[in-house]
Rosetta silent file (secondary structure, phi, psi, omega in degrees, C-alpha in Angstrom):
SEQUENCE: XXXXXXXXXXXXXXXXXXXXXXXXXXXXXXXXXXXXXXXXXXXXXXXXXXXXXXXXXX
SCORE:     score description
SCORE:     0.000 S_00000001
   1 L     0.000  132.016 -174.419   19.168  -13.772   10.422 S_00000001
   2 L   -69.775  137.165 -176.323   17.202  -12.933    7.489 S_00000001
   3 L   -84.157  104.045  178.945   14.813   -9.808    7.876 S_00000001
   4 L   -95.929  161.624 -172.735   11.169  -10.445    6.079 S_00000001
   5 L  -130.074  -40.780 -174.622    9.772   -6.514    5.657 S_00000001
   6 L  -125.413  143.839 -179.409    6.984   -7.179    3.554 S_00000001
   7 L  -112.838  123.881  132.901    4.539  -10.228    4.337 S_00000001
   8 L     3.353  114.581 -178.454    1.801  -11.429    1.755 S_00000001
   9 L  -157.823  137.317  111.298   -1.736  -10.647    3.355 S_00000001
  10 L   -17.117  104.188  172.340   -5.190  -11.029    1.801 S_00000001
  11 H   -15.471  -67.857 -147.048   -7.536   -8.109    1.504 S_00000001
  12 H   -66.788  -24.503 -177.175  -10.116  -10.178    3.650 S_00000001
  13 H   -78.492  -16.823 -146.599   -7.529  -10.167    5.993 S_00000001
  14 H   -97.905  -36.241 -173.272   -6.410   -6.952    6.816 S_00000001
  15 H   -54.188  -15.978  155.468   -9.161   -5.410    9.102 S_00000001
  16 H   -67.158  -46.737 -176.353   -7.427   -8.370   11.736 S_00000001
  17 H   -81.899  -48.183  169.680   -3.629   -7.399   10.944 S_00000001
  18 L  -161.984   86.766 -150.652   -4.347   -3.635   10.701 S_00000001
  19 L   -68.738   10.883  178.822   -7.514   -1.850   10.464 S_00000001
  20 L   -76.523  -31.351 -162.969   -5.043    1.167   10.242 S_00000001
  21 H   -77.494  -19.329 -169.297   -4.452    0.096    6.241 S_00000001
  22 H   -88.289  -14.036  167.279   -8.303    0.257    4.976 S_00000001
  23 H   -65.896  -40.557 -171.967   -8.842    3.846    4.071 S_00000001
  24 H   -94.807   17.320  146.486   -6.312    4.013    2.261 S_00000001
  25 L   -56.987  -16.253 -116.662   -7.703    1.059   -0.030 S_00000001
  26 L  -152.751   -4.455 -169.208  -10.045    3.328   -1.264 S_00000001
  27 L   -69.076  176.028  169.946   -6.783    5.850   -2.703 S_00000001
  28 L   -71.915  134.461 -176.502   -7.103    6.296   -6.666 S_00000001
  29 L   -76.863  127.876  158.236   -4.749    4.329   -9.062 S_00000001
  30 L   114.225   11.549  157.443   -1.248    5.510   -9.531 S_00000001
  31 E  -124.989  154.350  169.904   -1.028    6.605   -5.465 S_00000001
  32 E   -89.185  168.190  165.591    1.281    4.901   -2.434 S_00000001
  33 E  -136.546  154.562  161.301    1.008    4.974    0.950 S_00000001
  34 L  -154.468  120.778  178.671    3.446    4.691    3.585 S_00000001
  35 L   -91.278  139.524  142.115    2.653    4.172    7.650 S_00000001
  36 E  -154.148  162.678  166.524    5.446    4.162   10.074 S_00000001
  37 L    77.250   30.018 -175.665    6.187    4.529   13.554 S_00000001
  38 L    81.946    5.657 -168.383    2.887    2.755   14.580 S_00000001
  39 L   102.149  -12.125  167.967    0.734    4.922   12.596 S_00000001
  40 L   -56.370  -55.580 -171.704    2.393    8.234   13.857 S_00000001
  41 E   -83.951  132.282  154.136    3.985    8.581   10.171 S_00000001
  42 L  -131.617  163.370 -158.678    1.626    8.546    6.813 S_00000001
  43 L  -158.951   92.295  168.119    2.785    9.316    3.651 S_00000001
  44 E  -119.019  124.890  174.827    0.446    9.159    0.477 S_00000001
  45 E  -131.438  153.852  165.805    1.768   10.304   -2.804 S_00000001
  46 E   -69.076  123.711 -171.685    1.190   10.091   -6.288 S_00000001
  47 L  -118.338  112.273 -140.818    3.446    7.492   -8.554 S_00000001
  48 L  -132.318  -10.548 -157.609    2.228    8.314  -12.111 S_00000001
  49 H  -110.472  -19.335  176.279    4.602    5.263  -13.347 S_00000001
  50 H  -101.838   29.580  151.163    2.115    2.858  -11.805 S_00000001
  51 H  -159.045   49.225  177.190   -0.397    3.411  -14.209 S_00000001
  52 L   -71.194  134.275  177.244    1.889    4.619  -17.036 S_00000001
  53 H   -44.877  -27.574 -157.042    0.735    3.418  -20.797 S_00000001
  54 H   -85.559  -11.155  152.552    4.184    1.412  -21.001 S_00000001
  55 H  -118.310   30.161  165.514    2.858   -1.072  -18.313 S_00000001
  56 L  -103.201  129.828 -172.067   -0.183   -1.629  -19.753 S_00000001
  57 L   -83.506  141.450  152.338   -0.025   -4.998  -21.407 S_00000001
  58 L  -124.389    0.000    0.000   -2.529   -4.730  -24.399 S_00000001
């Protein structure tokens, strides 16, 4: 049996699926987040590669 990990979800959506996820809407471009363990574990870091010139289409 196939595993799905990450599911699709609308913005509009998320305060139903997990009102744990809306603060960190609000992070700065070029940071991650990562919840686990119900919300025990958070993890936000800076990724500098996701708003690197070399993936900006011009």
């Amino acid at each position: 049996m196939i595993q799905i990990f990450f599911k699709p979800l609308h913005v509009s959506h998320l305060k139903d699926w997990n009102e744990l996820l809306l603060p960190f809407l609000a992070l700065e471009p070029g940071y991650r987040f990562l919840i686990a363990n119900k919300g025990n574990y958070i993890d936000v870091w800076e990724d500098l590669s996701l708003i690197s010139e070399e993936f900006i289409d011009n």
